[in-house]
N, C-alpha and C positions, 0 to 999 in steps of 0.2 A: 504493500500500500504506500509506503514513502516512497515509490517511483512518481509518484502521481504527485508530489508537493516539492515545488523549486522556490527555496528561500532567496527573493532578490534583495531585500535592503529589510537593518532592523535599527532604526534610529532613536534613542532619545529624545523626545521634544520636551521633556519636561522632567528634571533631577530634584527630587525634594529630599530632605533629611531621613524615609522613612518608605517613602516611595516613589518610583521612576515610571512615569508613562511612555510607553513605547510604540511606533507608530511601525507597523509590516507590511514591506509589499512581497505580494508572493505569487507562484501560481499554483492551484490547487486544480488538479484534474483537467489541465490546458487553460483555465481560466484564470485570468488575473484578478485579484483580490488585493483589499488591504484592511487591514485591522490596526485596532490600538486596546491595549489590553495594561495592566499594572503591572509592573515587575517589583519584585520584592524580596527578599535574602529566606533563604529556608528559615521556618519555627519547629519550635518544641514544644513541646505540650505536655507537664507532668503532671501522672496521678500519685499521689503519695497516700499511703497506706501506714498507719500507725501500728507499734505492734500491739493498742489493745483495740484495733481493726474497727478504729473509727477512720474515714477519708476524709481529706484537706483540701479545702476549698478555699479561693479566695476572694473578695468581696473588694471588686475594685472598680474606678471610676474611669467609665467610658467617655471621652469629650463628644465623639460624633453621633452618640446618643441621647447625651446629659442624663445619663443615670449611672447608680451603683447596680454592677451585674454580677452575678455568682460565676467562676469559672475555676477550671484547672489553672494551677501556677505555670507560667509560659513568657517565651519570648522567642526575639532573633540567635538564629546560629552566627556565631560571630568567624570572620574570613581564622580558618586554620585550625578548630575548633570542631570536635566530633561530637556526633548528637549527645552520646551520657554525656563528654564535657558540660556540655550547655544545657541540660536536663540536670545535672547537678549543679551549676553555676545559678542558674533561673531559680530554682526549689530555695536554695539558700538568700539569694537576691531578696525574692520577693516575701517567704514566709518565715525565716532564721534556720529553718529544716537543712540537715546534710543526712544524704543519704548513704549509707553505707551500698546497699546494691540496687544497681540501676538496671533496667530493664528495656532492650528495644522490644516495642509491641508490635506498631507499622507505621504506616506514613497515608497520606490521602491529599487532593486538592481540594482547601475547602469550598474557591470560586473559578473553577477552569473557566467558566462564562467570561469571565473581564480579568482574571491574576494566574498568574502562573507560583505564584506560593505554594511551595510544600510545605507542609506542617506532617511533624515525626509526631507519632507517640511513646512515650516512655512510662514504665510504671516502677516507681520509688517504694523500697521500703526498707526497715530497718533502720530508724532517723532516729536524730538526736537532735535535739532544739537546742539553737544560738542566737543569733541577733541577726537580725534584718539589715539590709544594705539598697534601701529602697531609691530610683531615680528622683529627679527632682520633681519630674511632673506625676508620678505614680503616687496614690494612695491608695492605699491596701489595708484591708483587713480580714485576718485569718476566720475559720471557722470550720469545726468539727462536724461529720454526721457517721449515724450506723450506716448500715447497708441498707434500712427499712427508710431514717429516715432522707438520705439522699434519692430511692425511688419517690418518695412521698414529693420532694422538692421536683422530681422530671414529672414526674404525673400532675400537679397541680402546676404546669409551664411555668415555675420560677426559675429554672435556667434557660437563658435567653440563646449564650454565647454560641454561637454553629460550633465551633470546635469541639469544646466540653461536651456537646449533644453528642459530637460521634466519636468522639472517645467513651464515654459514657457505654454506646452501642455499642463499642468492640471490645470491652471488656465485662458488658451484662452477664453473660453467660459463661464467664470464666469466672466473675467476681465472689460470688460462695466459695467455688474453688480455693481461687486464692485467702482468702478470710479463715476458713478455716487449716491454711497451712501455716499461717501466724502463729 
């Protein structure tokens, strides 16, 4: 199928702190096209599991929505930087959590329609609480659930985040699993 797709130009038109809009001309199937879609640096996305198998949530402020949302602790992979780096990095960052063992689970795009972002998922456990090392513009606050009441919060649509939803989803059914291996 990539016989049929000739990458002619992929431009920059617009470099932001966070994200780069990219403008593509191409040809797809003999025909010329062009797109503009967001580029963005791969994320990570950590679940962190306590060992008395409460999960850690964080309770942070969205600008582009002007609310506090519930989510998994997350951010950019930074250039040089392997996903548990930044899945440990991020966990500590945002919640004071170091995780003794880090877990790849998978990766997914949360918006192929308009970004080409990967976001990894990682599943943390075995942690020892420290201190936080929050950015300027983040605020954060932590928060605990069982296994009952985190579905309680997906079932009554209190998590908003897309990502947390499909993290959430790819580890439903392994999640008892894991709880009770704690």
């Amino acid at each position: 199928m990539n016989n049929n797709i000739e990458l002619l130009s992929r431009v920059a038109v617009f470099k932001g702190r966070i994200v780069d809009i990219i403008h593509q001309k191409m040809i797809l199937f003999g025909k010329p096209l062009e797109y503009e879609f967001a580029h963005r640096p791969p994320v990570v996305i950590v679940i962190p599991i306590l060992s008395s198998k409460e999960i850690l949530l964080i309770k942070q402020y969205r600008a582009s929505i002007n609310k506090f949302i519930l989510e998994f602790p997350g951010g950019a992979i930074e250039k040089g930087e392997s996903v548990i780096e930044a899945a440990r990095r991020e966990l500590k960052e945002e919640t004071g959590y170091y995780a003794l063992k880090v877990e790849f689970v998978g990766f997914f795009y949360a918006a192929p329609h308009f970004s080409d972002e990967k976001t990894f998922i990682c599943l943390a456990t075995k942690l020892s609480q420290g201190e936080t090392n929050l950015q300027e513009k983040e605020h954060i606050s932590t928060e605990l659930f069982t296994e009952s009441e985190l579905f309680t919060k997906y079932h009554n649509k209190e998590i908003l985040d897309s990502r947390t939803l499909i993290a959430y989803h790819v580890l439903k059914y392994d999640l008892h699993d894991i709880l009770t291996k704690l």
